[in-house]
N, C-alpha and C positions, 0 to 999 in steps of 0.2 A: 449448473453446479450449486448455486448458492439462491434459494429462491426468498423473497422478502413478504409478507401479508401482512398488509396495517401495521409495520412494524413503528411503537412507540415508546419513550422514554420522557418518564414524568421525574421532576424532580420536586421536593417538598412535601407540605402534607395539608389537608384540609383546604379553608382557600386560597394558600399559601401555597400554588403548584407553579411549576414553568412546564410544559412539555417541548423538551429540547431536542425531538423530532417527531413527528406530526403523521402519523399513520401514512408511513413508506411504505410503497410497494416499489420491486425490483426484481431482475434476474442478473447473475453473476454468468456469464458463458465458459467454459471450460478451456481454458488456454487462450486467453481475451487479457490486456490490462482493462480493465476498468474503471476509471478517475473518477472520485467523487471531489467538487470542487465548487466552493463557497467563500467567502468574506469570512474574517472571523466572529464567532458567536453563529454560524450559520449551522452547527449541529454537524457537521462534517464529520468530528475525529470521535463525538458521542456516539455517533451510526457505527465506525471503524470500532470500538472498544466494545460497543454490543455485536457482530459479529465476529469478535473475536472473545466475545463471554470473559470478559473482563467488569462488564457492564451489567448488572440485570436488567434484561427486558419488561419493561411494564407488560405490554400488550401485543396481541399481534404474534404473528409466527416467522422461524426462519429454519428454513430448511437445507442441509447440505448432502448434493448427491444422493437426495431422497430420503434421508433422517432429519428427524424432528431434532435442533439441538436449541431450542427456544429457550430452555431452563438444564442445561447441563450440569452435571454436580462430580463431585471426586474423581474416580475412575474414568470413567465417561468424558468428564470433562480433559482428563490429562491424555487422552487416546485422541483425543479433536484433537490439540492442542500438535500432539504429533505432526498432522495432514495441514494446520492451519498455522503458518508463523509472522511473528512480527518484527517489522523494523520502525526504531520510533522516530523521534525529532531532532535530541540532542546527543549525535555520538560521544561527546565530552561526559558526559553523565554517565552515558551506558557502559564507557568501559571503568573499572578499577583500574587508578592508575597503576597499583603494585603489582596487579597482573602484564606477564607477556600476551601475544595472542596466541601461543601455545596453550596455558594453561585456561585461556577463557575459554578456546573451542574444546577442552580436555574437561570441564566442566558442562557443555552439552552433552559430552558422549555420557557423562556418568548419568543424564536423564535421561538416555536411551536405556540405560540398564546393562547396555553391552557393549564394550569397546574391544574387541576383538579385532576388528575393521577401521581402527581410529586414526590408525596413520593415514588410509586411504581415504576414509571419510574429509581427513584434514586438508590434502593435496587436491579432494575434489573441490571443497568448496573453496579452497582458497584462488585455486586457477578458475575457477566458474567469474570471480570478481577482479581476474588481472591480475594474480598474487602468482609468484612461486614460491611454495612453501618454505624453503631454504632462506628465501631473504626477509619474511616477515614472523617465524614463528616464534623467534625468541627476541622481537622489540617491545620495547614496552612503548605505552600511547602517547608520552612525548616525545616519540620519535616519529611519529606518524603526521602525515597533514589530517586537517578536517575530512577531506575527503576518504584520503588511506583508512582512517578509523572507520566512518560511515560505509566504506564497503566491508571491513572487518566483520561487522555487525549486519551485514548480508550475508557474509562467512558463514557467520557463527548460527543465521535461521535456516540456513541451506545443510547444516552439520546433522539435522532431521529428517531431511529429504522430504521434505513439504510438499502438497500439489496445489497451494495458495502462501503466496506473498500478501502481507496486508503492509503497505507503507504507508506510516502517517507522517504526512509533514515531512520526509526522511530527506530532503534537499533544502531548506527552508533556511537553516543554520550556516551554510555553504556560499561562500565566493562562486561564481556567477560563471566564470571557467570549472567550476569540478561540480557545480550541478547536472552539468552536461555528462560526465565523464557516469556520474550516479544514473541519470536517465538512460545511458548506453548499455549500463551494465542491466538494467530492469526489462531494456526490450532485448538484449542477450537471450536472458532468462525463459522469456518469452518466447522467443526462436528455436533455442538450443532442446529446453528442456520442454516444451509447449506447458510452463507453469503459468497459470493461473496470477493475476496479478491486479490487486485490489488497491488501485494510487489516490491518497489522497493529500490536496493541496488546497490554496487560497488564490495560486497561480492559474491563471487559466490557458496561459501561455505555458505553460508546461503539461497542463494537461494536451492541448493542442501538437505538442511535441509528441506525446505519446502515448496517445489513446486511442483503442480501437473503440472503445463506447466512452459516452460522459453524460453524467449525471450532476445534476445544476441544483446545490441546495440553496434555499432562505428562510431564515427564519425559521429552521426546521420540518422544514416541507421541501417537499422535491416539485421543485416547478415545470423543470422539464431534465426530457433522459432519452438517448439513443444513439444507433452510430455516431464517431467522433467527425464525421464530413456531416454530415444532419445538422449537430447541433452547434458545429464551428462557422458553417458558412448557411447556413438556413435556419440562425438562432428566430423560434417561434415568441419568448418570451422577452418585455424587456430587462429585466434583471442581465438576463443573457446577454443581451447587448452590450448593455454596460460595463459589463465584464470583460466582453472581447473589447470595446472602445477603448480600453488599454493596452491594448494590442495592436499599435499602428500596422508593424509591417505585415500585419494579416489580413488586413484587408487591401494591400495590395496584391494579393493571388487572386486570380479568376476563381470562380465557382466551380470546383474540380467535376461535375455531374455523376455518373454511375460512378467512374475509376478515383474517386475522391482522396480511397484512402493512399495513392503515395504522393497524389499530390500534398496530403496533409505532410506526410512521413519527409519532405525536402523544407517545410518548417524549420 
């Protein structure tokens, strides 16, 4: 779905540069979560914001389902934008508190150009995150938990009909009970809809939760990348290690072999 070449992002100018990712290469699989996961300053959510052309890309190429969308502009860019959605960090932010969540996913449909479909559009996504439309469409956000908001704001990229999730950080902000409840609803998604799901964290234990691939940055470099039983229980790199070394109870699972991934999935 999503293919990456020497993809690079320099920041500055003259000798005054950082490149805060370091000519990635990648493949996104189509109906896959994909975790990219780093420490922070590891370049993670810069990669995330340049595939999602928020970013401009220095160098290097990235390709979706076979278009070049390397340097996207207007038109172009708001038709991606369609097929590609995001969820960010901090649901407190993203929502206006003077908004219901009625009238926030009533402001997606008016970027579809057609609401004809927007009561249905509203009731799909809001049951896709555990909502019945009747009990949340006329609350406002303090009335919602953390969590309730952060899936609001799964609602509201789902109100597109996307065939890519990009979540950045989108558990991070969350009590440690409704991360779980957020990671439920992304491998839903995954099952239900066979969407496309692009995770990124600092957690590597949550990538481990829910990753059919993972991708290991540093320092803007991808040090290592592949199935999520590969790089969980046969980490090649030590950064890797490191990472998972804070993950005690995961090294208490045997080394699942071929059948890896539900041994991962009881994580």
């Amino acid at each position: 779905m999503f293919v990456a070449q020497q993809l690079t992002k320099t920041f500055g100018r003259g000798r005054r540069t950082v490149d805060a990712v370091k000519a990635v290469d990648f493949t996104v699989v189509e109906g896959d979560i994909t975790t990219i996961v780093g420490e922070s300053g590891s370049g993670k959510s810069t990669l995330a914001r340049m595939v999602l052309g928020l970013l401009p890309i220095t160098s290097g190429t990235l390709t979706f389902e076979g278009r070049d969308v390397t340097h996207l502009r207007g038109a172009a860019r708001r038709a991606y934008w369609r097929d590609v959605q995001a969820v960010f960090q901090d649901p407190f932010a993203a929502f206006n508190q003077f908004f219901t969540v009625r009238r926030l996913l009533e402001r997606s449909l008016r970027l579809l150009g057609d609401a004809r479909d927007g009561r249905q559009r509203m009731e799909e996504a809001l049951a896709h995150v555990g909502f019945a439309a009747a009990d949340v469409l006329d609350r406002y956000p303090h009335e919602l938990s953390g969590g309730q908001r952060q899936r609001v704001m799964i609602a509201r990229a789902l109100m597109m009909r996307p065939k890519v999730l990009v979540a950045d950080e989108a558990t991070s902000m969350l009590d440690a009970s409704l991360r779980v409840n957020v990671l439920n609803v992304l491998t839903d998604l995954r099952d239900e809809l066979d969407m496309t799901i692009l995770f990124i964290t600092h957690d590597i234990g949550q990538a481990c939760y829910i990753a059919d691939r993972v991708m290991v940055l540093e320092h803007g470099v991808l040090v290592e990348q592949g199935p999520a039983e590969d790089v969980i229980f046969r980490p090649q790199q030590e950064y890797t290690q490191r990472l998972l070394a804070d993950v005690p109870k995961l090294h208490q699972l045997p080394d699942p072999g071929p059948a890896g991934s539900a041994a991962v999935a009881s994580t």
